[in-house]
C-alpha positions in Angstrom: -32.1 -5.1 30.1 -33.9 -4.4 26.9 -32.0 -5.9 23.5 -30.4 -3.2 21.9 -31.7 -3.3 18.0 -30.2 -0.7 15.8 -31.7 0.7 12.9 -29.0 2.5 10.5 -29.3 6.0 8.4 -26.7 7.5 5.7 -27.0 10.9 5.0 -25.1 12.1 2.1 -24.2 16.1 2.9 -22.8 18.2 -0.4 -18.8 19.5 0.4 -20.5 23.0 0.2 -23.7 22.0 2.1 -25.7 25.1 3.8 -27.4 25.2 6.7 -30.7 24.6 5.1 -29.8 22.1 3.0 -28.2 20.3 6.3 -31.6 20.4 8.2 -33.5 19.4 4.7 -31.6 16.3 4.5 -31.3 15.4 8.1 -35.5 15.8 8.1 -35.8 13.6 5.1 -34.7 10.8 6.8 -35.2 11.7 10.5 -38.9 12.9 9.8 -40.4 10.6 12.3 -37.9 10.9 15.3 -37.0 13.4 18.4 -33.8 11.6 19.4 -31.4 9.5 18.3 -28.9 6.8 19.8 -26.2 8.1 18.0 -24.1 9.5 15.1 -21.1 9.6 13.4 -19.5 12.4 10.4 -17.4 11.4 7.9 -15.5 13.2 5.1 -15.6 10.8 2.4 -13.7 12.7 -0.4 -16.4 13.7 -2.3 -18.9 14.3 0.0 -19.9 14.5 3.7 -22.1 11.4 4.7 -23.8 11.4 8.7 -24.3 7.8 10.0 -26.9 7.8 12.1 -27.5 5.1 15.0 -31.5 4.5 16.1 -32.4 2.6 18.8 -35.8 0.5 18.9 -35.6 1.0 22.6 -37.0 4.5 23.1 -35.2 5.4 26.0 -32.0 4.5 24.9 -32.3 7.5 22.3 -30.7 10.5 24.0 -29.5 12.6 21.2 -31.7 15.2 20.0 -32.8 15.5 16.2 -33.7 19.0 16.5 -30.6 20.6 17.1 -28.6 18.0 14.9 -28.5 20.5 11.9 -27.0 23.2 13.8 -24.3 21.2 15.0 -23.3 19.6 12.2 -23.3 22.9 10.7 -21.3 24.3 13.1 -18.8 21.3 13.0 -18.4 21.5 9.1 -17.6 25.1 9.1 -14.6 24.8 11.2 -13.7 21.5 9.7 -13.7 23.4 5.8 -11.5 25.9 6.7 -8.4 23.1 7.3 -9.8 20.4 4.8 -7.1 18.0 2.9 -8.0 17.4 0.2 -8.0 13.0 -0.5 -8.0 12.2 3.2 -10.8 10.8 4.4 -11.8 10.9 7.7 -14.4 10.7 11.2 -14.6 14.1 11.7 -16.7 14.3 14.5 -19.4 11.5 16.5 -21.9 11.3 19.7 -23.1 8.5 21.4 -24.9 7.9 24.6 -23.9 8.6 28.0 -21.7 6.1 29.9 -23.9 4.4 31.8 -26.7 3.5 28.4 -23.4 2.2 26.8 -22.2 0.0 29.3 -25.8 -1.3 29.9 -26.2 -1.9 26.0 -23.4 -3.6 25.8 -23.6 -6.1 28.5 -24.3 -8.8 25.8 -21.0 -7.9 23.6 -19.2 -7.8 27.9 -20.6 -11.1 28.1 -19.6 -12.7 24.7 -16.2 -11.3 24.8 -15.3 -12.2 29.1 -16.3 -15.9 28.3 -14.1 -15.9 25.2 -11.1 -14.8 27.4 -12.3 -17.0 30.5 -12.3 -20.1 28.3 -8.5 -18.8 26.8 -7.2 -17.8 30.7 -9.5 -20.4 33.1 -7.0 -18.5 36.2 -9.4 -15.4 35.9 -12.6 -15.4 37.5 -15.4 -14.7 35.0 -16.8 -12.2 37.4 -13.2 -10.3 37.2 -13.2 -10.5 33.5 -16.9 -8.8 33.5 -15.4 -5.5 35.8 -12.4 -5.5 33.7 -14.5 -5.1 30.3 -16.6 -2.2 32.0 -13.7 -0.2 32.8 -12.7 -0.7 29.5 -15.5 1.2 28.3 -15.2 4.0 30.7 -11.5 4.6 30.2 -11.5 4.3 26.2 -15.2 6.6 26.7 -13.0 9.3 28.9 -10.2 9.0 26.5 -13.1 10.4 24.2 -13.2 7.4 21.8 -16.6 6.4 19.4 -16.9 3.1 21.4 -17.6 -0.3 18.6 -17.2 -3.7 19.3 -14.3 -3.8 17.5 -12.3 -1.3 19.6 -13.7 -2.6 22.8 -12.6 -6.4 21.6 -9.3 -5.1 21.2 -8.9 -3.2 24.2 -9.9 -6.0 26.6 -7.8 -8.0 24.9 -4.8 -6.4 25.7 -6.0 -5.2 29.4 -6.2 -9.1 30.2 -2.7 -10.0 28.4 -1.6 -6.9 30.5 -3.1 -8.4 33.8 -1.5 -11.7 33.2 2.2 -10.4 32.4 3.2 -10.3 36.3 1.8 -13.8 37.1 3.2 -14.9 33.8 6.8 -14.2 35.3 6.1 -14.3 38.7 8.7 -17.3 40.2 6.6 -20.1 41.1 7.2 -20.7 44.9 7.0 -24.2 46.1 7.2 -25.5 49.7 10.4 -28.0 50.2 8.0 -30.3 52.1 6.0 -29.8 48.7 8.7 -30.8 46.8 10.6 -33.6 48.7 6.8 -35.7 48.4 7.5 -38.7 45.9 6.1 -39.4 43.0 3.7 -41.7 44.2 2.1 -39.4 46.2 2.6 -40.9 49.7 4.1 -39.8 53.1 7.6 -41.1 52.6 10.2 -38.3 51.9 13.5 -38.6 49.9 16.3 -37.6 51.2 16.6 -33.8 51.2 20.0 -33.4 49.9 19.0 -35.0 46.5 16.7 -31.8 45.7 19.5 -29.7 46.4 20.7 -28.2 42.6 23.1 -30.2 41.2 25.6 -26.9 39.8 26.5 -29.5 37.3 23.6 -31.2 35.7 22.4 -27.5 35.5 24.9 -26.5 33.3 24.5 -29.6 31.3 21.1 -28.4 30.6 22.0 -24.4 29.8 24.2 -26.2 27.7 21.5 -28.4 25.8 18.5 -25.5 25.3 21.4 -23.1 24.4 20.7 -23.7 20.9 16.9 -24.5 20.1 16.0 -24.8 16.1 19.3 -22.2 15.1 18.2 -19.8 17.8 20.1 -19.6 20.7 18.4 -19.3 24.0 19.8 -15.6 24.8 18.0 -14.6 21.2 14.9 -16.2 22.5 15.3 -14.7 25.7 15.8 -11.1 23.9 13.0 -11.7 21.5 10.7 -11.8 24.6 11.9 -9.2 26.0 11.1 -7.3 23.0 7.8 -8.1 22.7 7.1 -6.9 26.3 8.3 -3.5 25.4 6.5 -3.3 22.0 4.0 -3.6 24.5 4.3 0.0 26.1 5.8 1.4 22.9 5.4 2.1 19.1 7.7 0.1 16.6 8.8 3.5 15.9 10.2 4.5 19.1 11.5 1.3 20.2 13.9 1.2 16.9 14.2 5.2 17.3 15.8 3.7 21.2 18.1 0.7 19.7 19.2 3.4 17.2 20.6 5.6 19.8 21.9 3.0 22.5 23.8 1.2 19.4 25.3 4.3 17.9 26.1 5.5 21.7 23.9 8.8 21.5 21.3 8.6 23.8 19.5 11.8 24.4 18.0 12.6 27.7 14.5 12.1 26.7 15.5 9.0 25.4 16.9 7.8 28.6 14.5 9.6 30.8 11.9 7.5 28.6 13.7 3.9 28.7 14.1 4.6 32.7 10.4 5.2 33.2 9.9 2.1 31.2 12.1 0.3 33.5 10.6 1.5 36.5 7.0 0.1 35.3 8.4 -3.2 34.8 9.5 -3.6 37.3 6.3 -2.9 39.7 5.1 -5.5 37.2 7.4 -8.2 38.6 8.9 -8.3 35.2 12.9 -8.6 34.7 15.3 -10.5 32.9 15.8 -13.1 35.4 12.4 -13.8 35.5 11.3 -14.0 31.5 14.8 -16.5 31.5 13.0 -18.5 34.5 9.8 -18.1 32.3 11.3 -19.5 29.0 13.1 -22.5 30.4 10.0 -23.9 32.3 7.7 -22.9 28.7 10.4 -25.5 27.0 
């Protein structure tokens, strides 16, 4: 694997750039390369400006510089036509196939799956690794300009996602396991005295029922919440509480919230379980 050095280009492009001027200016500083690793337009207000990408490793360049003019043309003439004025935006990028990026970016995969393996020691590091290339080929399907930024993100959430199940998932627990003492010999208590005890449980629900003003269904709730701001926008979750408080649920509403539901729960994640969850976290 050859070290991925980058050598950057900006190339201002006039709002009413011509063809020729395109080509001039993409010559000017692309005089002494055939390809490139890749680029990036951008409407900056008061002018178009190219980022260009070069790689030092030759064969990592796949892009062509000769027909870079034309396509930039092409995309600018289609983009004018619908241009708003004080937005500023990517308008249109290339990058290298698939398999250059995930082979450039095996350092970044690296750096990023020991960052998470140090957070979440339960993974394997070689899980972590797969997980961060198909990160890359979904968000490079999904037609996304891959960055380290992006890709940091992603992962991120695709190993937060990978935990949830385990995170909720009731711990099971042999009763030979459990009636062990302390000490950690062979001799056995009694089995009847790690039966539940229906009262000294609700003389804890009792005590963690208020925890710093909150009580525990708010914290309970609040979790709950934060699972579906998972799947969902802020918007559409509030849009949801709007209609299931004001009793006027539409059917795409509810057809959404029961997909939702359904999702979960091949996650292993319910109520019962997040209440399990938060009374063993306290």
């Amino acid at each position: 694997m050859s070290r991925n050095e980058l050598i950057s280009y900006q190339i201002p492009l006039a709002l009413n750039a011509s063809k020729e001027s395109i080509t001039a200016a993409i010559n000017d500083h692309l005089t002494t390369y055939s390809h490139v690793y890749s680029w990036i337009l951008y409407d900056k207000t008061n002018e178009y400006r190219l980022d260009v990408l070069v790689s030092e490793t030759v064969r990592y360049n796949t892009l062509l510089v000769e027909t870079l003019p034309s396509i930039v043309y092409e995309i600018l003439s289609k983009y004018r036509a619908n241009r708003q004025e004080g937005r500023k935006n990517a308008i249109a990028f290339r990058q290298p196939p698939l398999e250059i990026l995930c082979e450039t970016y095996k350092p970044l995969i690296y750096s990023l799956c020991i960052q998470q393996h140090t957070c979440w020691p339960q993974i394997e590091l070689e899980d972590l690794i797969q997980m961060c290339n198909l990160r890359i080929c979904v968000l490079y399907q999904q037609g996304y300009y891959i960055h380290k930024r992006l890709l940091n993100k992603s992962f991120a959430n695709a190993v937060l996602m990978f935990l949830r199940p385990e995170r909720y998932k009731p711990q099971t627990i042999s009763l030979d396991q459990i009636s062990k003492s302390k000490s950690g010999d062979d001799e056995s208590v009694n089995r009847v005295e790690v039966i539940e005890d229906e009262s000294a449980t609700q003389r804890m629900d009792e005590a963690i029922d208020e925890i710093d003003g909150c009580t525990f269904e708010d914290l309970v709730s609040k979790e709950m919440r934060s699972i579906v701001l998972e799947f969902v926008s802020q918007r559409t979750y509030d849009q949801w509480c709007l209609e299931y408080g004001t009793k006027t649920v539409s059917r795409s509403t509810a057809s959404q919230v029961n997909a939702l539901k359904s999702k979960l729960s091949v996650l292993g994640i319910n109520r019962k379980n997040i209440t399990d969850y938060i009374v063993k976290r306290r």
